[in-house]
N, C-alpha and C positions, 0 to 999 in steps of 0.2 A: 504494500500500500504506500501512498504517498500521502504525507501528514503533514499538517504546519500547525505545531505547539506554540505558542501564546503564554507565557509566563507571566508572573507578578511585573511590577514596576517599579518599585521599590530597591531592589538588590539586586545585583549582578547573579549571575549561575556559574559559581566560580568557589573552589574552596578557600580555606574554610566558608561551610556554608552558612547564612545567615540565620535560618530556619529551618522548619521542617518543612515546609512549601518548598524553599530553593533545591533541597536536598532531594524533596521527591521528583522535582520536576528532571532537575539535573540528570537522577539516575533513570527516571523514563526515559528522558532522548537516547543517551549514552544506550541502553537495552536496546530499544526500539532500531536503533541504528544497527546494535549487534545481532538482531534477525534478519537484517535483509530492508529493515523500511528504507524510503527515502523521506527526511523526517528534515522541516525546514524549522526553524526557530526564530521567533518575535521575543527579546529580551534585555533587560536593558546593556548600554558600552560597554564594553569588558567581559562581556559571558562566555561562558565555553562553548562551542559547536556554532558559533558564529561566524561559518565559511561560506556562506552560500554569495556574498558579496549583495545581498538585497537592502538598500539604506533603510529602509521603508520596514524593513524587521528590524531595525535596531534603536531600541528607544532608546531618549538622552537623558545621560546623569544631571540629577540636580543637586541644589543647596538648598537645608532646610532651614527658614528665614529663621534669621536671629532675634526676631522678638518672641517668637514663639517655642515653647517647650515640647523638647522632641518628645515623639511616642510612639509606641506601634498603633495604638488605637483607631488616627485616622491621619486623615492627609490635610495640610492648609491649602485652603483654595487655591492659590495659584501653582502648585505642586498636584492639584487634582484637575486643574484643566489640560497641565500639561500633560496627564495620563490619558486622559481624551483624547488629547489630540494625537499622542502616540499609536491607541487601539484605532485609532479614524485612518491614520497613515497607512497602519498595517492591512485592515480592512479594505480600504480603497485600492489598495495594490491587492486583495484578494482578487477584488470584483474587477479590476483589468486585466487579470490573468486565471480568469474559471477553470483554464485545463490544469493549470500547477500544479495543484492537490486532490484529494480523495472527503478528505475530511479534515476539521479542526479540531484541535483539542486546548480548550478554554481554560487557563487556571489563574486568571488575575483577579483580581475583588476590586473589579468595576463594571458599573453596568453598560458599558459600550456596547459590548460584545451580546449582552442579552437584546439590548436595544434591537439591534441589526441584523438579527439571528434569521427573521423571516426572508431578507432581500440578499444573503448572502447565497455565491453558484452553488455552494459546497454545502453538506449537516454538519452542524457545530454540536461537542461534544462539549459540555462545562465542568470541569469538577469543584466543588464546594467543599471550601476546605476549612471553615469555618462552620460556627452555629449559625442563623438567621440572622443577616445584619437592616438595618431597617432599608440600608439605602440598595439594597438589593433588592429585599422583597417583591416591590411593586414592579418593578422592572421586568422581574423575572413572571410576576405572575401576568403583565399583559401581554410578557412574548406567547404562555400558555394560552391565553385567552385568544390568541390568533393561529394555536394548531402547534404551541413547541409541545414533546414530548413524543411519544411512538409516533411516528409518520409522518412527523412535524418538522419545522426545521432547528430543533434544540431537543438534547438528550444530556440532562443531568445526572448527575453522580457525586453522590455523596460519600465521604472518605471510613466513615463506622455506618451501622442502621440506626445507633442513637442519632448520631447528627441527621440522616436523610430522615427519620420523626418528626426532629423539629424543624425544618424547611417544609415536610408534609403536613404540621399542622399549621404554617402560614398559607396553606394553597400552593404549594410549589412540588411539583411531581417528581422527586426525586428516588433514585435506587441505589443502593449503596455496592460501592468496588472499596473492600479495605487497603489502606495501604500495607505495604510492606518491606521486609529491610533486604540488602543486597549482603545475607551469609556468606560470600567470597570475600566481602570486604569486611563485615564485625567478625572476626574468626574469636575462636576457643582460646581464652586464659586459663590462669592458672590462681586467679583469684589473688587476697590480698589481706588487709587489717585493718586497710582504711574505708571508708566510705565516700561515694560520688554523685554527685547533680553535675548533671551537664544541662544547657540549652538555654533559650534566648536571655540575660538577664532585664527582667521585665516584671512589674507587681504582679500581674494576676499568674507568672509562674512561681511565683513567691518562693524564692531561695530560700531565704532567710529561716522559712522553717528547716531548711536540711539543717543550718547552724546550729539553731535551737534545739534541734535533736541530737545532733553529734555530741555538741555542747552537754547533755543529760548523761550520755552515754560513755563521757569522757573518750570520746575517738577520735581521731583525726579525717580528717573532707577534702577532698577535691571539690574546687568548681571550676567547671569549663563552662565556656560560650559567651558570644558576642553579648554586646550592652545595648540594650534596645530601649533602655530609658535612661539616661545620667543619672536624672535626681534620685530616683531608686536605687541604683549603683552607687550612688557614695551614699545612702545612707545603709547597701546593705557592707560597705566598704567599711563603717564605722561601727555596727555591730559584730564582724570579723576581727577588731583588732584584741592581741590579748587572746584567741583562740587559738589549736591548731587548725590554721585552712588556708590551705593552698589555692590560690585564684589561679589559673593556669591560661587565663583568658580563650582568644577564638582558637581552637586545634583543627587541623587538617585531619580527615576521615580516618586516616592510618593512623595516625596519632593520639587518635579520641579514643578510636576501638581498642589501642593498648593501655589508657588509660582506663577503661571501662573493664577492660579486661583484665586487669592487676587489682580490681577494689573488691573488695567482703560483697559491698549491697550497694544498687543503686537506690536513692529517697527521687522521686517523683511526685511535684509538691503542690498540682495547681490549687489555684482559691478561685476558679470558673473553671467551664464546664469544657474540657477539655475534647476535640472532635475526635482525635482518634489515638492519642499517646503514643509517638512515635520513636520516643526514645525507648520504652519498656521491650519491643522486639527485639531495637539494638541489644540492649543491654543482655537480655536474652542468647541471643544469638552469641556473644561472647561468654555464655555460661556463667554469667554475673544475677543473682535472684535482685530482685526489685521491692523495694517497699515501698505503695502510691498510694495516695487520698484517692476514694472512690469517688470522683467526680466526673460528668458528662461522659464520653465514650468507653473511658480507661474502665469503669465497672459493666459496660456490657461487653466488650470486647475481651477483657481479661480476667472476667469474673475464673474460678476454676480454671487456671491457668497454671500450668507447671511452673512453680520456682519465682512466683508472683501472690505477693501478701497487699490486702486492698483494707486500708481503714475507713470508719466513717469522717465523714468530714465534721469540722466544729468551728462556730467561729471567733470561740476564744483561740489567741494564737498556742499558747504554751498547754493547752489541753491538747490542741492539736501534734504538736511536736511531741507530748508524752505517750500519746499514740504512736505513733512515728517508730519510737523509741522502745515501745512494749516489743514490736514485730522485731524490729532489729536484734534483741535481746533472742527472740525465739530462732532468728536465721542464724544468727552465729554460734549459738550453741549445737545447731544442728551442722554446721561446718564446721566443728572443732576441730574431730580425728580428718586428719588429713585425708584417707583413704574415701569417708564419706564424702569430704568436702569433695573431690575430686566426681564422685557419682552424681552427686547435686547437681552440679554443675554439669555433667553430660546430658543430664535427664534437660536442664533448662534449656542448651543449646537445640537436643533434638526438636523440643517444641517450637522454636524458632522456625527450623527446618522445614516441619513439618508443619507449623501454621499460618506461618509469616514470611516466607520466605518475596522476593521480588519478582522470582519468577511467578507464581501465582495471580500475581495482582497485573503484571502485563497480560498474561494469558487472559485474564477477565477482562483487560480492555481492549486488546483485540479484538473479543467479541464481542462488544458493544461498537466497535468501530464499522466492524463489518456489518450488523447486525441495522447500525443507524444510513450505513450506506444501502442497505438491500432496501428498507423500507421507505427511501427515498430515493427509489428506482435507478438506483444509480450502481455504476458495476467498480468495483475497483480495478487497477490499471495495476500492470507490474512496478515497480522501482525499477530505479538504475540500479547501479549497482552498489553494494553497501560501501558505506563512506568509513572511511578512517576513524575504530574510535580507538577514544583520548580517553587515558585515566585519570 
């Protein structure tokens, strides 16, 4: 097939990666490519797999205005028109070359792309990678209102069936493809003493309870990952100081997995509803067990999961962390004897394997690729031939 992916706007598709969004997207093309697709990329300057030499796929970096306080949560207007305008570029160079692709695959969190779903040559595939954002909703439900969804020119997909729930209780037809982690690259440790949080530092991932737990349990922490809020980073920078915790900032995929791979337990710590926890597979797949607050996807997805301990969530902080802290207590007594520890840990990787793995989750979008091209009477075309991939 031939595919043109559409990325965030936000972040380059480059390691270290920014999110879980950039990381998934990143390893769909990179796959997609390693089967044969011919698979084009809309992304922002600096991404990986941006060879095809098309200006018109390449969105422009910005500066995020200094009056205002950065955040993931949303974008200032003149940083959200320039998103428009970037998906308008890309779109309009769809619609003057109808024969270039087969189909789209939508992952930004803007509503262009839903806007335009009906007039575009090609079915646009969206994934939703998020809970229900207001400034999506409407968008989305009057693409449906005009025929998205089976037969229509839009096919959503939701990253857990918790998140595609809640999109389905806004009126938005969505089916859920979980994501999944690439096992060749979080490979098998050998475990550790300390304990780790990795991912964006951000409040509603709320690190700072992994501290407050570590901190209970007199252990040492790792944190990795990008700073996606300052103010919340210096002040989880200043309830770190005087403990053992390693900040280890943004790591490269190689790098993370041997640190994920060398620790006792990952803590997984949101304070929102999380769509689909995608570091718990990593962590997983490196035979690393997980200790998460059962919030949004992480408890239907990983309810009864091997080598994965889920608490209630609370929203005193330090009740929370002594939760945290009870399971940590029960994981490491169960990895004491070495010999156990080492079975723990086989048992956690195979479920990786066997439930997460990345092959799986391409294999589902395949079929949803083909599946939205059949019923939009259209035939898919061979690729050229598979392009060079980059690690």
């Amino acid at each position: 097939m031939r595919i043109l992916v559409l990325a965030g706007f936000r972040y380059p598709l480059v390691q270290p990666h920014q999110g879980g969004l950039e990381s998934h997207v990143w390893s769909l093309v990179r796959q997609l490519r390693a089967r044969g697709h011919l698979v084009l990329l809309g992304a922002p300057a600096g991404s990986d797999f941006l060879d095809a030499g098309i200006p018109e796929l390449t969105w422009p970096r910005f500066t995020w205005p200094v009056d205002q306080a950065r955040t993931d949560a949303s974008l200032p207007e003149p940083i959200r028109r320039l998103q428009d305008e970037a998906l308008d570029r890309a779109l309009d160079w769809l619609q003057a070359h109808p024969g270039a692709v087969d189909v789209v695959h939508h992952h930004a969190l803007c509503a262009r792309a839903h806007e335009r779903a009906g007039d575009l040559p090609v079915p646009l595939v969206s994934t939703l990678h998020t809970p229900p954002l207001p400034e999506l909703v409407e968008p989305i439900r009057r693409a449906a209102g005009r025929g998205a969804g089976p037969g229509g020119p839009e096919t959503l997909v939701a990253v857990s069936e918790h998140t595609a729930e809640g999109w389905r209780a806004q009126g938005v037809p969505a089916r859920a493809v979980p994501n999944g982690v690439d096992t060749s690259a979080w490979t098998l440790g050998a475990g550790g003493e300390r304990l780790c949080w990795f991912g964006r530092i951000v409040p509603e991932k709320a690190p700072h309870l992994a501290v407050l737990a570590a901190a209970r349990l007199g252990m040492g922490l790792d944190l990795a990952g990008p700073v996606g809020d300052p103010a919340y980073a210096a002040q989880l920078a200043r309830l770190c100081r005087g403990r053992d915790v390693r900040w280890r900032g943004p790591l490269r995929q190689a790098e993370l997995a041997d640190l994920v791979g060398s620790s006792l337990c990952t803590l997984v710590t949101p304070v929102w509803d999380e769509p689909f926890g995608q570091v718990v597979p990593e962590s997983l797949a490196c035979g690393t067990p997980v200790v998460a607050v059962r919030r949004g996807g992480l408890g239907e997805v990983f309810d009864r999961t091997e080598g994965v301990r889920l608490v209630a969530p609370a929203e005193d902080r330090d009740r929370l962390a002594a939760r945290l802290a009870r399971e940590v207590r029960v994981l490491a007594a169960a990895h004491r004897d070495p010999e156990e520890r080492a079975r723990l840990r086989g048992l956690a990787r195979e479920e990786a394997v066997r439930r997460f793995s990345f092959e799986r989750t391409v294999d589902a979008l395949e079929r949803v690729y083909r599946r939205t091209i059949r019923e939009r009477g259209r035939t898919a075309r061979p690729s050229a031939a598979p392009r060079e991939v980059r690690a």
